[in-house]
mmCIF file as gemmi writes it, N, C-alpha and C atoms, coordinates in Angstrom:
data_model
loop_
_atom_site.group_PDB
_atom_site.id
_atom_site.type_symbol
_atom_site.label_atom_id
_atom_site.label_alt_id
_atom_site.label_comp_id
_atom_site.label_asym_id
_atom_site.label_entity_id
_atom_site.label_seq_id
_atom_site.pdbx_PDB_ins_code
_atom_site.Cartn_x
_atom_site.Cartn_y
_atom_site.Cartn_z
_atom_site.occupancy
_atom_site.B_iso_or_equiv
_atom_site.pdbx_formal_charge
_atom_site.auth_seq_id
_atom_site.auth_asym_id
_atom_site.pdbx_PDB_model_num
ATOM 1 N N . UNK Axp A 1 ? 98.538 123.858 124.103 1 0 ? 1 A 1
ATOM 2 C CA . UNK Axp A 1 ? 98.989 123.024 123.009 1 0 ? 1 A 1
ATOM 3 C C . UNK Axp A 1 ? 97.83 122.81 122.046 1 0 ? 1 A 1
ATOM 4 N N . UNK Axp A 2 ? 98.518 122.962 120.888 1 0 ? 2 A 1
ATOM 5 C CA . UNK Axp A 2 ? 96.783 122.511 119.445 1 0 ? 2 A 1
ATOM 6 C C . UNK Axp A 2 ? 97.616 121.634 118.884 1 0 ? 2 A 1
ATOM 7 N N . UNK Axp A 3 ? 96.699 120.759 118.26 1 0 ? 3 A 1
ATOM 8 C CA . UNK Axp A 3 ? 96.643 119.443 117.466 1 0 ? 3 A 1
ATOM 9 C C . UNK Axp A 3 ? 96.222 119.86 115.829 1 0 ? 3 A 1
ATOM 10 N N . UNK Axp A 4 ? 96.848 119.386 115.24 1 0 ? 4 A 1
ATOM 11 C CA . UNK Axp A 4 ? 96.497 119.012 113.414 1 0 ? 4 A 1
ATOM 12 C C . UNK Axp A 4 ? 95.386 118.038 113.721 1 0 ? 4 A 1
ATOM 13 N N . UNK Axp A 5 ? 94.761 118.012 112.293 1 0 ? 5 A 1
ATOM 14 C CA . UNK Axp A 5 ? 93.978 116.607 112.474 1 0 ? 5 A 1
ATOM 15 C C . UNK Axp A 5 ? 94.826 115.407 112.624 1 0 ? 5 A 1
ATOM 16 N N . UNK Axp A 6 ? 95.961 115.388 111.522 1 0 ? 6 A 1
ATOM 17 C CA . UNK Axp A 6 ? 97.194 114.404 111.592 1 0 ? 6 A 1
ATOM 18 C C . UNK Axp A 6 ? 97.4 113.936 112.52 1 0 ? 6 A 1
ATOM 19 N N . UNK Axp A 7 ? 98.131 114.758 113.532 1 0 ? 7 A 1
ATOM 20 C CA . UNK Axp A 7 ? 98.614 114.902 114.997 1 0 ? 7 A 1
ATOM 21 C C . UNK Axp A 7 ? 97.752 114.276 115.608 1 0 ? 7 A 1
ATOM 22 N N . UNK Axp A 8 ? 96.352 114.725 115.768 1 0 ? 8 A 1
ATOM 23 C CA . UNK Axp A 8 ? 95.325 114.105 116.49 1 0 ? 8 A 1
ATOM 24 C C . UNK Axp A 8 ? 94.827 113.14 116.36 1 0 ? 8 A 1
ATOM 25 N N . UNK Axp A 9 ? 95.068 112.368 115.287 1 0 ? 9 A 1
ATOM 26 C CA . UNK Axp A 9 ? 94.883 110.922 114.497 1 0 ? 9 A 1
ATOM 27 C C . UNK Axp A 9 ? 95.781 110.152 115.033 1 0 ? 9 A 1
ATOM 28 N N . UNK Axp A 10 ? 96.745 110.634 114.972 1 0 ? 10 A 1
ATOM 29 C CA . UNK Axp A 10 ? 98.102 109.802 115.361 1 0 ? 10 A 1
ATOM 30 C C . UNK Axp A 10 ? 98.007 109.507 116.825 1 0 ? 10 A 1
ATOM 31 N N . UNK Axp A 11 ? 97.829 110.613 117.372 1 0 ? 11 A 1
ATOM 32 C CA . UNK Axp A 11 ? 97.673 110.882 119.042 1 0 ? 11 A 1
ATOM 33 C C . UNK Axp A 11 ? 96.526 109.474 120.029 1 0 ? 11 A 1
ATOM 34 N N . UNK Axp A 12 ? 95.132 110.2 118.889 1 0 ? 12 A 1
ATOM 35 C CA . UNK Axp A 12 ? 94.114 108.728 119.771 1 0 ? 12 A 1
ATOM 36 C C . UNK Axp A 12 ? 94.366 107.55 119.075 1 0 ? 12 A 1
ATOM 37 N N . UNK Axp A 13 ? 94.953 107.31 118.072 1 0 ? 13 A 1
ATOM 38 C CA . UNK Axp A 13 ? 94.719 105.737 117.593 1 0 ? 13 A 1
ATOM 39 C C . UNK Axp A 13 ? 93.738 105.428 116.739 1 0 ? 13 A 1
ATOM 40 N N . UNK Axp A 14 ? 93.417 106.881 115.846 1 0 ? 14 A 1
ATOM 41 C CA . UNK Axp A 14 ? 92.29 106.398 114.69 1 0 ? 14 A 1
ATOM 42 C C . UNK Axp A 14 ? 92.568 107.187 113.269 1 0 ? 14 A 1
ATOM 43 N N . UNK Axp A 15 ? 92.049 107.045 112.656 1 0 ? 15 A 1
ATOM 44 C CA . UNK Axp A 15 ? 92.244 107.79 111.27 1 0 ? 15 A 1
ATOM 45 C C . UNK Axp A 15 ? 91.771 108.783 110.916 1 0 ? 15 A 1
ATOM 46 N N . UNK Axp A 16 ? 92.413 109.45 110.358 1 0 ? 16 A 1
ATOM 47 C CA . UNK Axp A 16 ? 91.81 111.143 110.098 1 0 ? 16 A 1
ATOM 48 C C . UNK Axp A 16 ? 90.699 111.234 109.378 1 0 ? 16 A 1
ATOM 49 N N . UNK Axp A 17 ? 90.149 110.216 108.872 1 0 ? 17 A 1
ATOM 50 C CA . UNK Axp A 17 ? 88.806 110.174 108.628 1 0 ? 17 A 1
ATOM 51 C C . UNK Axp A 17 ? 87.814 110.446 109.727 1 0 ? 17 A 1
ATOM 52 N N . UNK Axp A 18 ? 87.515 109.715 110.306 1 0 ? 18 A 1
ATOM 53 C CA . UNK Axp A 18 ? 87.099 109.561 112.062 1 0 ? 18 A 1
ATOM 54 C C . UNK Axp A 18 ? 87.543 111.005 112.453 1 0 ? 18 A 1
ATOM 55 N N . UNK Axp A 19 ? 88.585 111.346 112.639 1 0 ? 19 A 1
ATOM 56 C CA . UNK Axp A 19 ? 88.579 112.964 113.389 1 0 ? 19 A 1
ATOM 57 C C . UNK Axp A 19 ? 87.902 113.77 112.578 1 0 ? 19 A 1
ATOM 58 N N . UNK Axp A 20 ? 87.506 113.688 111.143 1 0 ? 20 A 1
ATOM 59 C CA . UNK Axp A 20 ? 87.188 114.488 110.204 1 0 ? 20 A 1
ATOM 60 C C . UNK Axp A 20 ? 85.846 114.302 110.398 1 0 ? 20 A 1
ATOM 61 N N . UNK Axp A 21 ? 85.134 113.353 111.035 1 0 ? 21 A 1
ATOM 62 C CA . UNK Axp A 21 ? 83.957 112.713 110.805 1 0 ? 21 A 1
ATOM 63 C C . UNK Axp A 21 ? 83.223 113.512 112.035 1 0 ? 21 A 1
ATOM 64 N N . UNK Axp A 22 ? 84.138 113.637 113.316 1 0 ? 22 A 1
ATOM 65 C CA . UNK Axp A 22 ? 83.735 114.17 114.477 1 0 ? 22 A 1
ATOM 66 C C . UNK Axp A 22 ? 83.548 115.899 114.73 1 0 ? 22 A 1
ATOM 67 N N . UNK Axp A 23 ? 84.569 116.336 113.66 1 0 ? 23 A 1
ATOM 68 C CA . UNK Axp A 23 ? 84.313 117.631 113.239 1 0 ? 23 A 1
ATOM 69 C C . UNK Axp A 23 ? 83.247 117.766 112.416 1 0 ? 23 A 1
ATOM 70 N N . UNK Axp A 24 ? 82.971 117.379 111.552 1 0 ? 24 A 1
ATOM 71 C CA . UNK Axp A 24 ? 81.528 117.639 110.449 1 0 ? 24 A 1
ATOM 72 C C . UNK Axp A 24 ? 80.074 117.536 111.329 1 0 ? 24 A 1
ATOM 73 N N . UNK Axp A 25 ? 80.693 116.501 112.392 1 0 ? 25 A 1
ATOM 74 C CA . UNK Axp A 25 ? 79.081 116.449 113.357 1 0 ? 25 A 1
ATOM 75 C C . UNK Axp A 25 ? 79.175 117.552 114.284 1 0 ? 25 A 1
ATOM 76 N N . UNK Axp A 26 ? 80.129 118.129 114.114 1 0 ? 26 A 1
ATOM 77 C CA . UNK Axp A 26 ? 80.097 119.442 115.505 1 0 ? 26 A 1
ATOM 78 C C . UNK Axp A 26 ? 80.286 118.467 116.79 1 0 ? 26 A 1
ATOM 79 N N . UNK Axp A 27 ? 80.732 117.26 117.045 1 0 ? 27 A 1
ATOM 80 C CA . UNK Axp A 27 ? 81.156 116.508 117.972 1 0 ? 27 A 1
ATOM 81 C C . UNK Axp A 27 ? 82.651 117.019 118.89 1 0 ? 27 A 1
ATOM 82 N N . UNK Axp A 28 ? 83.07 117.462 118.019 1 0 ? 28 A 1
ATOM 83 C CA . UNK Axp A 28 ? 84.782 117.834 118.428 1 0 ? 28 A 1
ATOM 84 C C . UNK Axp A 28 ? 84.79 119.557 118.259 1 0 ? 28 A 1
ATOM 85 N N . UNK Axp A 29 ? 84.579 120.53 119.292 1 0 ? 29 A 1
ATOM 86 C CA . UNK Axp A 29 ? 85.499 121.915 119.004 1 0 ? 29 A 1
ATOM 87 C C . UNK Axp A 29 ? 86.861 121.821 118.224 1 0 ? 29 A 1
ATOM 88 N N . UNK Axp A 30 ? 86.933 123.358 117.584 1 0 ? 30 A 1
ATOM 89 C CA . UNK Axp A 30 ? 88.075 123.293 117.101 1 0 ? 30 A 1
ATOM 90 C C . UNK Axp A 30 ? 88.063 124.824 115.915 1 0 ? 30 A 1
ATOM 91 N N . UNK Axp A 31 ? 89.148 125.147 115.486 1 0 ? 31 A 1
ATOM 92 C CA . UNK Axp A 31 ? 88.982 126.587 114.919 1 0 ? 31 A 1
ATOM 93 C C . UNK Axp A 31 ? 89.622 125.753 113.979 1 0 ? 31 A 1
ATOM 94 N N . UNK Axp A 32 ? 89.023 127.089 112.963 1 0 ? 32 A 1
ATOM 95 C CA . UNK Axp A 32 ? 89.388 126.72 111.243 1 0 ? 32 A 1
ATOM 96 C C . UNK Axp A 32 ? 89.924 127.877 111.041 1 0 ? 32 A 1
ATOM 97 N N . UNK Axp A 33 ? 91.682 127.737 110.259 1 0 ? 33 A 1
ATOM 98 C CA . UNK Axp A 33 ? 92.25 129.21 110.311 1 0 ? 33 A 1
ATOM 99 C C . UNK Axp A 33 ? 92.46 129.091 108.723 1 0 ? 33 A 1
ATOM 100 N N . UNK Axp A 34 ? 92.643 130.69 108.214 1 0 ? 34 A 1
ATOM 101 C CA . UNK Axp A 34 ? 92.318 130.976 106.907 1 0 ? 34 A 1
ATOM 102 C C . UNK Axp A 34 ? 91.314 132.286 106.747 1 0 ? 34 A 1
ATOM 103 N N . UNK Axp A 35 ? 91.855 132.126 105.119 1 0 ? 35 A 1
ATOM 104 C CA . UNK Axp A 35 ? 91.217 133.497 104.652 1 0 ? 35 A 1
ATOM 105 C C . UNK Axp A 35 ? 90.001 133.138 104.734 1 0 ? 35 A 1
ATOM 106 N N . UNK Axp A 36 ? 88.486 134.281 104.955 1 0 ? 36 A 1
ATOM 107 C CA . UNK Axp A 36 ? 86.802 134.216 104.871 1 0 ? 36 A 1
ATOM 108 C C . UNK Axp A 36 ? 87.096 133.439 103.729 1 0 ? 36 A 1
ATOM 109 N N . UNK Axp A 37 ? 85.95 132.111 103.826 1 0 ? 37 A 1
ATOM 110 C CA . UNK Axp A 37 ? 85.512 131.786 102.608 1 0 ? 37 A 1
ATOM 111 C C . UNK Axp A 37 ? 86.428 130.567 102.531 1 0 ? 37 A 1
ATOM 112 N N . UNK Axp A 38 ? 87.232 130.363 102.773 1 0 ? 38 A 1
ATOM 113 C CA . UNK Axp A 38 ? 88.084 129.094 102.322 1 0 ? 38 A 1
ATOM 114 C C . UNK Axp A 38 ? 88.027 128.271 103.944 1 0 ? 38 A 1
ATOM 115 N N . UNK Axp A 39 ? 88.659 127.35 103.35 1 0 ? 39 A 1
ATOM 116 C CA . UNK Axp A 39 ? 88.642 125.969 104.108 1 0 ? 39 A 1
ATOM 117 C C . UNK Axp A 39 ? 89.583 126.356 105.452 1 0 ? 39 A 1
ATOM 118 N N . UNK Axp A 40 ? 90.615 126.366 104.906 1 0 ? 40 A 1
ATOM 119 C CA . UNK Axp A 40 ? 91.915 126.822 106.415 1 0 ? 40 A 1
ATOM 120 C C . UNK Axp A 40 ? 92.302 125.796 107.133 1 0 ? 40 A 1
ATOM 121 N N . UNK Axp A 41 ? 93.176 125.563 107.679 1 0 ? 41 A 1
ATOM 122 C CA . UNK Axp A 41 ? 93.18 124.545 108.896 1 0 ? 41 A 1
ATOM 123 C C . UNK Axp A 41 ? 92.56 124.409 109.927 1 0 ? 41 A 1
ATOM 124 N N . UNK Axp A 42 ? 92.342 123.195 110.629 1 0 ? 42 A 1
ATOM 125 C CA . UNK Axp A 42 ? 92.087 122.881 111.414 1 0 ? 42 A 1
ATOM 126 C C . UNK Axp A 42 ? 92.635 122.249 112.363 1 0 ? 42 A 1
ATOM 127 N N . UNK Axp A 43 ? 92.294 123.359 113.763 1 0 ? 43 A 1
ATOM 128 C CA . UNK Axp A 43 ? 93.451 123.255 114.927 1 0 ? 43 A 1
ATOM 129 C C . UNK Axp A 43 ? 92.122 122.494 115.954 1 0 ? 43 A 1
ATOM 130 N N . UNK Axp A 44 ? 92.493 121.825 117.195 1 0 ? 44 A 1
ATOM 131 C CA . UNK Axp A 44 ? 91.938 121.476 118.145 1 0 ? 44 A 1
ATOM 132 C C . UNK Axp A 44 ? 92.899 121.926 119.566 1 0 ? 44 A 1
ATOM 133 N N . UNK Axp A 45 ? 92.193 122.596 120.291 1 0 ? 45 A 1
ATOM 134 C CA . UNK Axp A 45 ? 93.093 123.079 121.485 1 0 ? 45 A 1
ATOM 135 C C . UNK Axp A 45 ? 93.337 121.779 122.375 1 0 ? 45 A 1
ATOM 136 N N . UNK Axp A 46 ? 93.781 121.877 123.223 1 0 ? 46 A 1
ATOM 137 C CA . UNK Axp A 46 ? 94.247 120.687 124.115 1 0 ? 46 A 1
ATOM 138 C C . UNK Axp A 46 ? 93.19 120.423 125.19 1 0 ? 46 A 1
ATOM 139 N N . UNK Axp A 47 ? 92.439 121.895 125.9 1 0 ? 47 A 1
ATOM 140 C CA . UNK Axp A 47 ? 91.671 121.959 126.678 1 0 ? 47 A 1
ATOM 141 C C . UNK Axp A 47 ? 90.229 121.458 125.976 1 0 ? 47 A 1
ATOM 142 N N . UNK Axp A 48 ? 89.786 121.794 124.601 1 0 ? 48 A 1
ATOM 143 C CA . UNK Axp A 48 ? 88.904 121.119 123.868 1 0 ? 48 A 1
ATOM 144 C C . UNK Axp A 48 ? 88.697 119.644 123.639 1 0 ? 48 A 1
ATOM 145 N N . UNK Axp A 49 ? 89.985 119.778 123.344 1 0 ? 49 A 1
ATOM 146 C CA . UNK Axp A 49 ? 90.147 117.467 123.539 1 0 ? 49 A 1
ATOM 147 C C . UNK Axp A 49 ? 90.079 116.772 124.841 1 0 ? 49 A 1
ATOM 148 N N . UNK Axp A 50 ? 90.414 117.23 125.347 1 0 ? 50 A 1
ATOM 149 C CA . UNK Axp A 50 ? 90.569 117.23 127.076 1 0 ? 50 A 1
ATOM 150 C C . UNK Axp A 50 ? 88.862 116.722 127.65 1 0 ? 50 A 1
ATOM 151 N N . UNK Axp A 51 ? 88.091 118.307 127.099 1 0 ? 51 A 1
ATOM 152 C CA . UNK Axp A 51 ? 86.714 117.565 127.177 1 0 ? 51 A 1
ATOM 153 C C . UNK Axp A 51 ? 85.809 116.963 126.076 1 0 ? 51 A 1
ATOM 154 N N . UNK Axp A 52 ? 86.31 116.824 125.028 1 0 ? 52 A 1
ATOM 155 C CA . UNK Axp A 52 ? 85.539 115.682 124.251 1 0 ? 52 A 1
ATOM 156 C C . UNK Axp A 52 ? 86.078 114.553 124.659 1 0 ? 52 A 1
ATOM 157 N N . UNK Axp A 53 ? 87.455 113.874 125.1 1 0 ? 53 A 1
ATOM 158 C CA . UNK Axp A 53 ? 87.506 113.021 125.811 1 0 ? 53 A 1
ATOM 159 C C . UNK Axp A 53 ? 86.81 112.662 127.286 1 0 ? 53 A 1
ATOM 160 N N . UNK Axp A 54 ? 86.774 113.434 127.619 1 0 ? 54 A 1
ATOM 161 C CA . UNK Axp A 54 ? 85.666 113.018 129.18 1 0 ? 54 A 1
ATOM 162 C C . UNK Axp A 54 ? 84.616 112.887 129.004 1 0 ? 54 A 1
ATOM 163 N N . UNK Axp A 55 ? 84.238 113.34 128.341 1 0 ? 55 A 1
ATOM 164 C CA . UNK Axp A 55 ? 82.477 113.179 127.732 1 0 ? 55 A 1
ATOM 165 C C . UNK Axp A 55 ? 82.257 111.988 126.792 1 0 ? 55 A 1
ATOM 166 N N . UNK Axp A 56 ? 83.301 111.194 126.417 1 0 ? 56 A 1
ATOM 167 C CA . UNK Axp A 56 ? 83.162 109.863 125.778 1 0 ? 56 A 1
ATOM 168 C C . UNK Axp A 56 ? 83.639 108.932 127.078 1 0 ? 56 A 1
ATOM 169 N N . UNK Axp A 57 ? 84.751 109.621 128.47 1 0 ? 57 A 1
ATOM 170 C CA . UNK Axp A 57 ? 84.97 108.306 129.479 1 0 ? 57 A 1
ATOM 171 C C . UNK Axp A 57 ? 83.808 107.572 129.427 1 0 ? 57 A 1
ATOM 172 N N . UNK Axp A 58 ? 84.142 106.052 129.164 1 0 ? 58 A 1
ATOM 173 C CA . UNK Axp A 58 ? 83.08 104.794 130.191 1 0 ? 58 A 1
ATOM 174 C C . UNK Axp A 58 ? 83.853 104.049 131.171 1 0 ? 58 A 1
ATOM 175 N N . UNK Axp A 59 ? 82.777 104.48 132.465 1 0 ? 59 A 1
ATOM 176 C CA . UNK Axp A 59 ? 83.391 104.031 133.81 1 0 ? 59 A 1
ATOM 177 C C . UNK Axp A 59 ? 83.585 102.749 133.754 1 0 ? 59 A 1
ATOM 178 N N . UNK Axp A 60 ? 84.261 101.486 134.229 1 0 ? 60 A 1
ATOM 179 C CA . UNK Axp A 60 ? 84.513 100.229 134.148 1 0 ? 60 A 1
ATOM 180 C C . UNK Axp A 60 ? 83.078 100.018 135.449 1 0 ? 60 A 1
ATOM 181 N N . UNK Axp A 61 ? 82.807 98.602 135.021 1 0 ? 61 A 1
ATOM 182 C CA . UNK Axp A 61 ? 81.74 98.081 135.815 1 0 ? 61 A 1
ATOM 183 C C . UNK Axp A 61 ? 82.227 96.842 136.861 1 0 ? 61 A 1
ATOM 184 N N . UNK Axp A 62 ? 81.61 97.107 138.459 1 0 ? 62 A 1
ATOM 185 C CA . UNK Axp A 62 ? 82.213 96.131 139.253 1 0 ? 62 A 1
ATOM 186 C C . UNK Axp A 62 ? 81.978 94.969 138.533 1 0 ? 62 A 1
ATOM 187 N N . UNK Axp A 63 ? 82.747 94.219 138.664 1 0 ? 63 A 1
ATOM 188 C CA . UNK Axp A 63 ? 82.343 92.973 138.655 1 0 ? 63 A 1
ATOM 189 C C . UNK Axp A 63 ? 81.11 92.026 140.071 1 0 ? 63 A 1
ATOM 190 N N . UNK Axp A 64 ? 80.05 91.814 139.592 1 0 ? 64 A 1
ATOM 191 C CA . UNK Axp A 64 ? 79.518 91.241 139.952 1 0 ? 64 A 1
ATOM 192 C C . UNK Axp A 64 ? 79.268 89.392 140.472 1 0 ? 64 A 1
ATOM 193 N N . UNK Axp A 65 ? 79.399 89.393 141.256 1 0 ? 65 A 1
ATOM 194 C CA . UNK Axp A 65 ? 79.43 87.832 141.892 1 0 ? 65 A 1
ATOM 195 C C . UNK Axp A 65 ? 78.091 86.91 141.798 1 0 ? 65 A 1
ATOM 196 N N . UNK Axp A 66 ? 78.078 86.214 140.386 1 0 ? 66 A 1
ATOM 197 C CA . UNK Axp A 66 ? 77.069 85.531 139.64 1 0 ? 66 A 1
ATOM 198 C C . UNK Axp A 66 ? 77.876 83.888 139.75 1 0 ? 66 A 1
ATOM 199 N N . UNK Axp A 67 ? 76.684 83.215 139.992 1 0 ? 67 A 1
ATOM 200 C CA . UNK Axp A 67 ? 77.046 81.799 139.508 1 0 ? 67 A 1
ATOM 201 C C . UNK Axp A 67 ? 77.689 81.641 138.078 1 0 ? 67 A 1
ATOM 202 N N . UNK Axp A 68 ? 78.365 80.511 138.084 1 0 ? 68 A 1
ATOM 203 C CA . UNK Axp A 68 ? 78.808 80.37 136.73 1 0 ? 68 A 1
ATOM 204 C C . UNK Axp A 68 ? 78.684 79.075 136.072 1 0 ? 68 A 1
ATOM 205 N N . UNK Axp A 69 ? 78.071 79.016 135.062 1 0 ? 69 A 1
ATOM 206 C CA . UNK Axp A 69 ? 76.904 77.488 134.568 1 0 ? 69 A 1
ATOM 207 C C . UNK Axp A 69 ? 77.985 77.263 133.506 1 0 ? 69 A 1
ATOM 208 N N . UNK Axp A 70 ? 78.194 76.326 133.614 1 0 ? 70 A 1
ATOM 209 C CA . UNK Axp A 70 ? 79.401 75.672 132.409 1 0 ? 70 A 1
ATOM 210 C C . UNK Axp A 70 ? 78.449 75.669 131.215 1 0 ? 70 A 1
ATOM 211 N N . UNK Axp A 71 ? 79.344 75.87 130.147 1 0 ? 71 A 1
ATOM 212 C CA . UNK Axp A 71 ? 78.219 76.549 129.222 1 0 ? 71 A 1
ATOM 213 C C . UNK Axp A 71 ? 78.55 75.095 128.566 1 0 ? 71 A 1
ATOM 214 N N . UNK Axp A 72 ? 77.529 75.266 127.696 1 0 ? 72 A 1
ATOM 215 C CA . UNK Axp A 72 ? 77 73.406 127.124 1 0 ? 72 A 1
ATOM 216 C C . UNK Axp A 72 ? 77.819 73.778 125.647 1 0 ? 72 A 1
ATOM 217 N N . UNK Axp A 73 ? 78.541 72.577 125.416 1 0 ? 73 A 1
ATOM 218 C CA . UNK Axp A 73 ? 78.843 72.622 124.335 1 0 ? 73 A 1
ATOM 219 C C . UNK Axp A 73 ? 78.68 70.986 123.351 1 0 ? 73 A 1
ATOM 220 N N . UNK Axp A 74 ? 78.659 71.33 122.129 1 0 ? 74 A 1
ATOM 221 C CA . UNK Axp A 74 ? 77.927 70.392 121.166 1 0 ? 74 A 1
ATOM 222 C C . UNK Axp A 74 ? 79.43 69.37 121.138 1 0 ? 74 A 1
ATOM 223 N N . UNK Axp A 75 ? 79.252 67.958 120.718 1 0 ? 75 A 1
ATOM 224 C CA . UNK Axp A 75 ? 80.296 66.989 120.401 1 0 ? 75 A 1
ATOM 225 C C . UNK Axp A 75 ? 81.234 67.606 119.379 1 0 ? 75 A 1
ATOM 226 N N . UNK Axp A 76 ? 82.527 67.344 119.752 1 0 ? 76 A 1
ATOM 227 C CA . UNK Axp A 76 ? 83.163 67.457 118.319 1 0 ? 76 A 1
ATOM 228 C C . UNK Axp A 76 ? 83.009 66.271 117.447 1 0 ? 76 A 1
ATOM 229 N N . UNK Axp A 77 ? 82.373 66.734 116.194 1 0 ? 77 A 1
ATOM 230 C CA . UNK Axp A 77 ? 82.057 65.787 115.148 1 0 ? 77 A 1
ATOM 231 C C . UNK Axp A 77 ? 83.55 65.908 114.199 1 0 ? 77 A 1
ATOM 232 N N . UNK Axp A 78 ? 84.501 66.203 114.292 1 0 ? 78 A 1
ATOM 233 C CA . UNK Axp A 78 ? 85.693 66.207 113.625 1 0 ? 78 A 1
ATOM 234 C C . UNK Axp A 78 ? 86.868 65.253 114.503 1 0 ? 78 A 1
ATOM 235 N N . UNK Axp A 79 ? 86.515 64.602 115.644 1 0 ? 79 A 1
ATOM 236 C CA . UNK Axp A 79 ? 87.464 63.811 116.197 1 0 ? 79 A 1
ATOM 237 C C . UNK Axp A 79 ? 86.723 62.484 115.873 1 0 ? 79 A 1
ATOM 238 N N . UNK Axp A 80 ? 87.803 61.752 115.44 1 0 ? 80 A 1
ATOM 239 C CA . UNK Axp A 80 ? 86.87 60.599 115.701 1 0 ? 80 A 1
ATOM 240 C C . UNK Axp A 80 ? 88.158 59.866 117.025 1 0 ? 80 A 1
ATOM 241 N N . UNK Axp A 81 ? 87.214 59.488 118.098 1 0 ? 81 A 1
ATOM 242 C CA . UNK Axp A 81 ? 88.206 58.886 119.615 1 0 ? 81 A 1
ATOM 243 C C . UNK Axp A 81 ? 88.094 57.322 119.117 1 0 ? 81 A 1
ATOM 244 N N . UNK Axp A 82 ? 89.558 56.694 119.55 1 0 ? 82 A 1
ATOM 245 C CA . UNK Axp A 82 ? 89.808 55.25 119.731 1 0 ? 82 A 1
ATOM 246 C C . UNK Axp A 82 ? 89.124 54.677 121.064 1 0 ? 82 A 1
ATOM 247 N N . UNK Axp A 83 ? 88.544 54.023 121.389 1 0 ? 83 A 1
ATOM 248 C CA . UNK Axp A 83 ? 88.333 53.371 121.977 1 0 ? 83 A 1
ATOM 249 C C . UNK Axp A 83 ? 89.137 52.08 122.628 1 0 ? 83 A 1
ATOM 250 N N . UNK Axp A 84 ? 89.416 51.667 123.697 1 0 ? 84 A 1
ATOM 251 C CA . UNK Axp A 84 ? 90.24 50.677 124.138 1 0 ? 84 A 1
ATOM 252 C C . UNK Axp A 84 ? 89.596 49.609 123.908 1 0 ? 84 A 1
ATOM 253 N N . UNK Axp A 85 ? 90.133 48.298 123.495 1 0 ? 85 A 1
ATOM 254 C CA . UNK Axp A 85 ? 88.948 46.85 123.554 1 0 ? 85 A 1
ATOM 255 C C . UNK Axp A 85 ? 90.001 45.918 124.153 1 0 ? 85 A 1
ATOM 256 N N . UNK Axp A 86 ? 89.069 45.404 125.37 1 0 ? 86 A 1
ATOM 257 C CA . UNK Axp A 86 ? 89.454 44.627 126.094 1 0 ? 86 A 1
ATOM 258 C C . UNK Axp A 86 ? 89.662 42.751 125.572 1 0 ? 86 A 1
């Protein structure tokens, strides 16, 4: 299966700017079809995306078992509280 840039915009959730951006850095494989000399389209194979996506995975991190310090917070200066009088 090959992808348009369109397609492939649509596909991850970003704008064809950004896919356009990843091609100009040589970040993303991909063939440019057309006559020598001109622009042509641009296809991305499936197996190509396949590994520019794995090569961006970030593994999730255990969660670690840390104390937890109630974090300090300043008065609200926008309430003003009633007070009861006896």
């Amino acid at each position: 299966m090959s992808y348009s840039i369109k397609d492939l915009a649509r596909f991850l959730g970003v704008s064809m700017s950004t896919v356009y951006g990843w091609i100009a850095r040589r970040e993303l494989p991909h063939y440019r079809l057309g006559a020598a000399g001109r622009r042509g389209r641009i296809i991305v194979q499936q197996a190509d995306l396949d590994l520019f996506l794995a090569q961006r995975r970030l593994e999730s991190e255990q969660p670690q078992e840390t104390e937890q310090r109630p974090v300090p917070r300043e008065p609200l200066k926008h309430l003003h509280l009633r007070t009861k009088q006896s």
